[in-house]
C-alpha positions, 0 to 999 in steps of 0.5 A, a space after each residue: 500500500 502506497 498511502 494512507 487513503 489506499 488502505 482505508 479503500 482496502 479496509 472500507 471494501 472489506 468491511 463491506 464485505 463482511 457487513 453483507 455476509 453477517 446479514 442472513 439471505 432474506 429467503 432464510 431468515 423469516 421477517 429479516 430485513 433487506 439492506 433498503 428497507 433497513 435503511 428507509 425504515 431508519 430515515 423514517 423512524 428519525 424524521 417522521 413521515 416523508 414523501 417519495 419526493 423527500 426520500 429521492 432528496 434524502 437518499 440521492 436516488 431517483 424517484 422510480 428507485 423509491 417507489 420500488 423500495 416503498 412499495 416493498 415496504 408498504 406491501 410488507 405492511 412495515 409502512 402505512 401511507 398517510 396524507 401530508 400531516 403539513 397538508 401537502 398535496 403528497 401523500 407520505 410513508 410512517 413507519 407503523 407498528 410493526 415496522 418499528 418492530 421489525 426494524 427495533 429486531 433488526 437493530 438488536 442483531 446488528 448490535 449482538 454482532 458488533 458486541 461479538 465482535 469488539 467483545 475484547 475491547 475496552 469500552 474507551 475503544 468502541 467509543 473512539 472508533 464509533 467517533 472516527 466512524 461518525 467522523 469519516 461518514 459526517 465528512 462523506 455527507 458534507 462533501 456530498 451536500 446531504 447530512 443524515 440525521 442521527 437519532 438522539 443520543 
């Protein structure tokens, strides 16, 4: 490796690698979440309802793309489509009940595999990776224009 940055493109394209393979096939794991459902369900769950409009400019996708995934969703029954509480002319997608529950369930495994993993390090090291991390990805949105809310801590 020549530089810095070309180990964190090796170490970054690995971790991806493994996030996918911890993740059970979604043929195998009954009511398991696929990676865009996980991810709309938590934009949601942050900011409240929101139109396919809302969501094209949140995730930087096209609105057929959003359509699609919120059609799973909403075929799932993870979401309920509701009028503009703001009284647009869009209709917007909640997260309902048992979208919380699935998406809460799917949270909990993805933090029992963290905890296996980093289970010999200190508490002071999970916390300052989790810092770099926030850093590293906090960075990518600002270059990119487009901030993620982050839930209360």
């Amino acid at each position: 490796m020549e530089k810095p940055t070309d180990m964190v493109e090796f170490e970054t394209m690995l971790l991806a690698r493994h996030m996918m393979r911890q993740s059970p096939h979604p043929r195998r794991a009954a009511g398991h979440l696929d990676s865009s459902a996980y991810t709309l369900l938590s934009r949601i769950s942050v900011e409240g309802p929101m139109s396919i409009g809302e969501l094209s400019a949140a995730f930087g996708l096209d609105s057929s793309t959003l359509q699609r995934q919120t059609a799973a969703v909403l075929r799932d029954g993870l979401v309920d489509r509701i009028p503009d509480p703001d009284g647009g002319m869009a209709r917007k997608f909640r997260i309902n009940a048992e979208g919380s529950r699935r998406l809460l369930a799917h949270r909990e495994e993805n933090m029992s595999g963290l905890e296996k993993v980093m289970a010999d390090w200190s508490v002071e090291d999970v916390a300052e990776f989790a810092g770099w991390l926030q850093r590293f990805n906090t960075d990518i949105e600002r270059l990119a224009e487009n901030l993620w809310p982050r839930p209360e801590s």
